[in-house]
N, C-alpha and C positions, 0 to 999 in steps of 0.2 A: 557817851562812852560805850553803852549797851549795842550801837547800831554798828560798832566793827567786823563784831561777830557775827551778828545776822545776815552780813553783804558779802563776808568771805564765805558761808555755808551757802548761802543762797545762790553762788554764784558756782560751787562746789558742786552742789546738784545741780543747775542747770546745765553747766559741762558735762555731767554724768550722762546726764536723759537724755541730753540733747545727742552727743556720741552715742548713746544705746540706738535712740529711734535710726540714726542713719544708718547704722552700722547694720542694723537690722533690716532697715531697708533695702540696701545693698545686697545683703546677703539673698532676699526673698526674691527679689529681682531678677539676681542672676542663678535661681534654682539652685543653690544649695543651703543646706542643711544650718539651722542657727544655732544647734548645738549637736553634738554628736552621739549619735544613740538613740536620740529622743522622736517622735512622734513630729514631722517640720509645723502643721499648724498649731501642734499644740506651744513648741518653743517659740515660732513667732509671736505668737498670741500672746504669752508669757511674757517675753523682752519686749514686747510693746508694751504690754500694762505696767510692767516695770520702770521702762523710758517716761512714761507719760505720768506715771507717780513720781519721781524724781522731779520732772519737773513742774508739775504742779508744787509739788514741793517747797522747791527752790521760789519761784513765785508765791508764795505764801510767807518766807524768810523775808522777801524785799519787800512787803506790804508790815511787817513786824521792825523794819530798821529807821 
């Protein structure tokens, strides 16, 4: 009964991270800005460790269900 939860969160963050890294990739790609205001490598840099915590994450969730 416990493993429902684990596979809808697990799955929750891998959409997450998985959407940040590309989103962010995209953006880097085509030279602009990953957030506005901010310093570009330091916000890439940012939304990558971010994307890639989530999904580790998430994979961490599906090793628990």
């Amino acid at each position: 009964m416990e493993s429902g939860p684990a596979i809808f969160v697990g799955t929750v963050f891998a959409l997450f991270g998985g959407g940040l890294l590309v989103w962010t990739t995209v953006r880097v790609r085509q030279g602009e800005p990953v957030a506005v205001g901010v310093n570009r490598v330091a916000s890439a840099t940012l939304a990558g460790v971010a994307g890639a915590g989530a999904l580790a994450l998430g994979m961490w969730c599906f090793t628990r269900a």
